[in-house]
C-alpha positions in Angstrom: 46.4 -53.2 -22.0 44.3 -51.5 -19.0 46.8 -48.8 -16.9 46.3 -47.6 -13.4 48.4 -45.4 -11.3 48.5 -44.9 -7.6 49.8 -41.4 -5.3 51.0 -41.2 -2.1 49.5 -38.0 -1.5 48.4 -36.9 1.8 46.9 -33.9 2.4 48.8 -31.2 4.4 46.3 -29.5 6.2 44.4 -29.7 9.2 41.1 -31.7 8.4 39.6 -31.2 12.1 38.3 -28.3 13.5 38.3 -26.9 17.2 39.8 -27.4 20.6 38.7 -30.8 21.4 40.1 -32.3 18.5 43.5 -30.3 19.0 43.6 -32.2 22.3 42.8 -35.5 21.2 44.7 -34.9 17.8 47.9 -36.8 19.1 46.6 -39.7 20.5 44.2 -40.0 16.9 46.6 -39.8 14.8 49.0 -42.7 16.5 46.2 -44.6 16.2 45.8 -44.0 12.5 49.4 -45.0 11.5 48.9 -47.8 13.5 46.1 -48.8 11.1 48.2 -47.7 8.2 50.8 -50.4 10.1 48.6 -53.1 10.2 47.7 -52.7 6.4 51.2 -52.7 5.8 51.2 -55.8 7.5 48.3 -57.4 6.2 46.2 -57.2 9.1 43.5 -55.7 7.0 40.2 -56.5 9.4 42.3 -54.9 12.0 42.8 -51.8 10.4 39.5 -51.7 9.4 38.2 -51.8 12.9 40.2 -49.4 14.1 39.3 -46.9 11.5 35.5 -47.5 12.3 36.8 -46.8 15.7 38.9 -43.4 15.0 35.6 -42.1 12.7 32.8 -43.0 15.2 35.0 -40.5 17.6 35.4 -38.0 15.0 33.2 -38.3 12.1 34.0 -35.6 10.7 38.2 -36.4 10.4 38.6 -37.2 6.4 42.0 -38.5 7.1 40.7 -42.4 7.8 38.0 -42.6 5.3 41.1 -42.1 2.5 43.1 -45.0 4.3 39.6 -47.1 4.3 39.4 -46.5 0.5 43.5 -47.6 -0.2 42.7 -50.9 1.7 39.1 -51.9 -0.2 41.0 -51.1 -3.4 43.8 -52.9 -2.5 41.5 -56.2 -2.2 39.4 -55.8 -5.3 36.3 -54.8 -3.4 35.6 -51.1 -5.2 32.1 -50.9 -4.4 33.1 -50.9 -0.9 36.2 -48.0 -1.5 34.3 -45.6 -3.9 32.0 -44.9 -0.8 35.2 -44.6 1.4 36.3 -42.1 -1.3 33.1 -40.4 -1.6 32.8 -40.0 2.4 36.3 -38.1 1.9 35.3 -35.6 -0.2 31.8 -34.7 1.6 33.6 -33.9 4.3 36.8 -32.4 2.8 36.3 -31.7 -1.4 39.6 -30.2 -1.6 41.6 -33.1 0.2 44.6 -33.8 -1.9 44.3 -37.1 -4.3 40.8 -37.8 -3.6 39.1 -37.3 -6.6 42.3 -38.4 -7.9 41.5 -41.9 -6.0 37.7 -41.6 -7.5 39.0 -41.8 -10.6 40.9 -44.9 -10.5 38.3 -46.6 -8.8 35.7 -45.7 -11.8 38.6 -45.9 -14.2 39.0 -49.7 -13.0 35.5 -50.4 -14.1 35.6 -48.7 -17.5 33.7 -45.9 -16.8 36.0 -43.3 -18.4 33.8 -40.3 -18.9 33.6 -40.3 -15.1 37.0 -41.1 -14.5 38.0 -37.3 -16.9 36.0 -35.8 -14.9 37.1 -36.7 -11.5 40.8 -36.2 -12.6 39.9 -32.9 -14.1 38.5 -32.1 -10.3 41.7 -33.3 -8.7 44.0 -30.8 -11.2 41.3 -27.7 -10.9 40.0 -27.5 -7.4 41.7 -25.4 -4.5 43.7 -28.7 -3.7 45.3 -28.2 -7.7 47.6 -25.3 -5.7 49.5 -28.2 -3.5 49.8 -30.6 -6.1 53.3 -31.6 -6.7 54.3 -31.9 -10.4 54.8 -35.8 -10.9 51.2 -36.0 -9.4 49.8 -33.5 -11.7 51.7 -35.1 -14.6 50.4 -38.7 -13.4 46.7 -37.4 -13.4 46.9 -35.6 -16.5 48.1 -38.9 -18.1 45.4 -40.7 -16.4 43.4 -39.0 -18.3 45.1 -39.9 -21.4 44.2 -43.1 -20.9 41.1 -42.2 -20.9 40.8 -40.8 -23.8 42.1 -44.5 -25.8 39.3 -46.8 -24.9 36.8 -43.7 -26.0 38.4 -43.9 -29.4 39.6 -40.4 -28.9 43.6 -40.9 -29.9 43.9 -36.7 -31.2 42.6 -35.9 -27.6 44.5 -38.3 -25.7 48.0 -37.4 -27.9 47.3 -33.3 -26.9 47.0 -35.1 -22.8 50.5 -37.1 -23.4 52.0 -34.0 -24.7 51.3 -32.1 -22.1 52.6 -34.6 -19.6 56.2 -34.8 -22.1 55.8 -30.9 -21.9 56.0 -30.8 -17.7 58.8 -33.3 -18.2 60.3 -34.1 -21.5 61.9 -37.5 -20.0 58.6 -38.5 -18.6 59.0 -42.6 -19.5 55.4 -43.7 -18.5 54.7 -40.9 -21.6 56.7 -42.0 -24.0 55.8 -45.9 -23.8 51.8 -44.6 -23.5 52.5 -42.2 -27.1 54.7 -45.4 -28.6 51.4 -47.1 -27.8 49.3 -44.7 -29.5 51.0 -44.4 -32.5 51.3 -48.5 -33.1 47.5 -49.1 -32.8 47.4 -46.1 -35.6 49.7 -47.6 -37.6 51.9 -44.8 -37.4 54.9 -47.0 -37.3 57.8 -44.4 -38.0 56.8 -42.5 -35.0 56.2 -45.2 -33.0 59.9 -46.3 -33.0 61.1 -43.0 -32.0 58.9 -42.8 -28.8 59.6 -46.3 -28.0 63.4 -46.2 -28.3 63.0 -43.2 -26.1 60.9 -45.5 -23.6 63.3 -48.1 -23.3 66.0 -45.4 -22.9 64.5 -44.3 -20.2 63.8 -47.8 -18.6 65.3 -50.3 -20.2 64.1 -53.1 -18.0 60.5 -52.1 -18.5 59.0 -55.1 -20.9 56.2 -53.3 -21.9 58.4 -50.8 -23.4 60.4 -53.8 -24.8 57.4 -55.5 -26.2 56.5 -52.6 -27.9 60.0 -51.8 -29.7 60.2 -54.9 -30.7 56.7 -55.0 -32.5 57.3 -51.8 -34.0 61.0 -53.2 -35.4 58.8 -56.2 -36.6 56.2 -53.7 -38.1 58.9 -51.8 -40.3 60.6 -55.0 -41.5 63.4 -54.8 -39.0 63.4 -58.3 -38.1 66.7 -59.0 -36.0 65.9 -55.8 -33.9 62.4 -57.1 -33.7 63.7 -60.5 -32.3 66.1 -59.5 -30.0 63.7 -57.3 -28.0 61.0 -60.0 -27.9 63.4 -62.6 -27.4 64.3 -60.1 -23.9 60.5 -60.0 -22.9 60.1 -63.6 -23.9 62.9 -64.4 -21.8 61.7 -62.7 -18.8 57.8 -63.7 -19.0 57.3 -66.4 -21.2 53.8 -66.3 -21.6 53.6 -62.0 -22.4 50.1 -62.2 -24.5 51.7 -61.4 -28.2 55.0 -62.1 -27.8 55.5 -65.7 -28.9 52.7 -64.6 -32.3 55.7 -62.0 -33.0 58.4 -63.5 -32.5 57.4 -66.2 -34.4 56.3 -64.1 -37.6 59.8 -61.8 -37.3 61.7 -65.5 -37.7 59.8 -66.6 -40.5 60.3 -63.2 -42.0 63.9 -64.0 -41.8 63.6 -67.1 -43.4 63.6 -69.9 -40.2 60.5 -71.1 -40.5 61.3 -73.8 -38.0 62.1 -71.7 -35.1 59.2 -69.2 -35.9 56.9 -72.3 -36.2 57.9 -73.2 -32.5 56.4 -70.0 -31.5 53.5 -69.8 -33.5 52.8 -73.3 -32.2 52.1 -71.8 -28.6 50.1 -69.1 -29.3 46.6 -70.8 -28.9 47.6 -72.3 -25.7 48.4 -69.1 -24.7 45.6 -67.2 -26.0 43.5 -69.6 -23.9 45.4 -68.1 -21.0 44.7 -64.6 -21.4 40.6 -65.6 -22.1 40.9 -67.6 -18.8 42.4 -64.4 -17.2 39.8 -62.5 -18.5 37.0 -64.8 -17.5 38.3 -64.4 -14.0 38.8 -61.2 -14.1 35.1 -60.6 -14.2 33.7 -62.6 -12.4 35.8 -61.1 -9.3 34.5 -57.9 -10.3 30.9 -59.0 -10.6 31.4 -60.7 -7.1 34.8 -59.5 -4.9 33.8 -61.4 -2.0 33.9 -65.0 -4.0 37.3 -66.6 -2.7 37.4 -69.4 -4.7 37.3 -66.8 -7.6 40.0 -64.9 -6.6 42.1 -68.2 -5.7 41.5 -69.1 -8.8 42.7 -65.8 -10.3 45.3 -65.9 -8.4 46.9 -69.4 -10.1 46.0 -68.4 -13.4 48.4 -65.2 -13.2 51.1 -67.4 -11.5 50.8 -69.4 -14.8 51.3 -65.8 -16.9 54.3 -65.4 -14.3 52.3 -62.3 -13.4 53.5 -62.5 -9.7 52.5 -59.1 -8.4 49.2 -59.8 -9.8 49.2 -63.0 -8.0 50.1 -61.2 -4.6 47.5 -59.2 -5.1 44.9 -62.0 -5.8 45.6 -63.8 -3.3 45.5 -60.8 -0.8 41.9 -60.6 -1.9 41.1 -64.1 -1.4 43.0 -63.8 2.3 40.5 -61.3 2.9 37.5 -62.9 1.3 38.0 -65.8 3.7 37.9 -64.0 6.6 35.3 -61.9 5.5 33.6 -65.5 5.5 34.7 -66.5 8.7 33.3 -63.4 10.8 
């Protein structure tokens, strides 16, 4: 499972310099929550232009070019928003969440080395001394997850503890260690983070999900099956679910019901590839509509629906782009 998180932040300071830019600084700065509107509002062309507008006036104003890099990334097209990032922090290195921002966009594309190393900028430069504490717990996890896909689990357990340290009922934690522990087949741990997870949100189904495989992992069937049955319930086709529910009711000796299951996993698993397929390709090539249509369907299929939005957002502005 691939994680992402987003920030709010804004920078505090003042990003222009000198008395012509105090005197237009009003009038700019309407302009730029108009364009924040009109992303909002889907108008993302339109916001577009009138950042290119508000940066040909003051090219040296980093405000825009972190707006510009929120609405490329929003529409799959992270070529186009890591320069939008980069821009930022030329003209302003210590603008809060940038490098922050740089990180997701190379930790989307699986470059995690990078993705450390900008999130270790965003929690050491001068900026570190505005950060509020859910950011800097939401960037040290970042890089947490990280650390999993490098096949460095020790490192990325010392990152999750430091985030449960900041904030001992830290949820996004918990599920991430629950995780951790499950893919080492440290089971007995495992349930202790993830009944703390679910504790902590219990209508999360990834923290469901996981509970319930970890029940099914330590032979505790019915637990197991009344979990799954909850994610099942709420997102039929949750990659995994159907495979354990299935072996947690032949385990228990209904072999009928848990051959149901087991009966939809290929189908299923055929999803998820499909998924995949499309996945890529949108990332090899953002500006192919059809793609992203495509993508779009196959996560209404998963009942992935604020995948789907964002699909089809993409494909919205892939047409146009088309169009022009």
């Amino acid at each position: 499972m691939t994680y992402s998180c987003q920030s709010d932040s804004r920078s505090k300071k003042n990003t222009g310099s000198g008395t012509s830019f105090d005197n237009r600084r009003s009038a700019l700065m309407l302009d730029l929550i108009r364009a924040e509107e009109m992303f909002a509002a889907g108008k993302l062309h339109q916001a577009l232009g009138l950042i290119d507008e508000l940066v040909s006036k003051k090219p040296q104003w980093a405000d825009p070019y972190l707006l510009k890099g929120n609405i490329y990334t929003a529409v799959g097209q992270h070529d186009q928003a890591r320069s939008a990032y980069e821009k930022l922090v030329r003209i302003d290195p210590d603008y809060l969440s940038a490098w922050f921002k740089l990180g997701n966009n190379v930790y989307r594309k699986k470059q995690y080395r990078q993705a450390i190393n900008f999130y270790n900028q965003e929690l050491t430069g001068q900026q570190a001394i505005t950060l509020q504490s859910k950011d800097k717990q939401i960037t040290i996890m970042q890089i947490g997850r990280c650390y999993m896909p490098l096949g460095k689990a020790d490192s990325a357990l010392i990152i999750y503890n430091k985030c449960i340290t900041i904030d001992s009922l830290y949820n996004e934690a918990m599920g991430d260690v629950a995780r951790l522990h499950i893919d080492n087949g440290d089971y007995i741990t495992a349930v202790e983070f993830a009944k703390k997870a679910v504790a902590l949100d219990e209508n999360n189904i990834d923290y469901q999900y996981s509970l319930g495989t970890v029940f099914l992992k330590t032979n505790q069937y019915k637990q197991a099956i009344s979990y799954l049955q909850a994610v099942a319930d709420q997102r039929p086709f949750y990659e995994g679910v159907y495979y354990n529910l299935g072996q947690a009711f032949i385990r228990l000796g209904n072999n009928n019901i848990g051959s149901q299951y087991l009966s939809k996993v290929d189908s299923i698993q055929t999803l998820y590839s499909g998924l995949e397929n499309l996945k890529l390709a949108v990332d090899r090539n953002p500006d192919n509509q059809i793609k992203w249509l495509e993508l779009a369907k196959a996560y209404e299929s998963a009942g992935m629906k604020t995948e789907a939005g964002q699909a089809r957002l993409a494909a919205q502005f892939t047409g146009t782009l088309k169009n022009k």
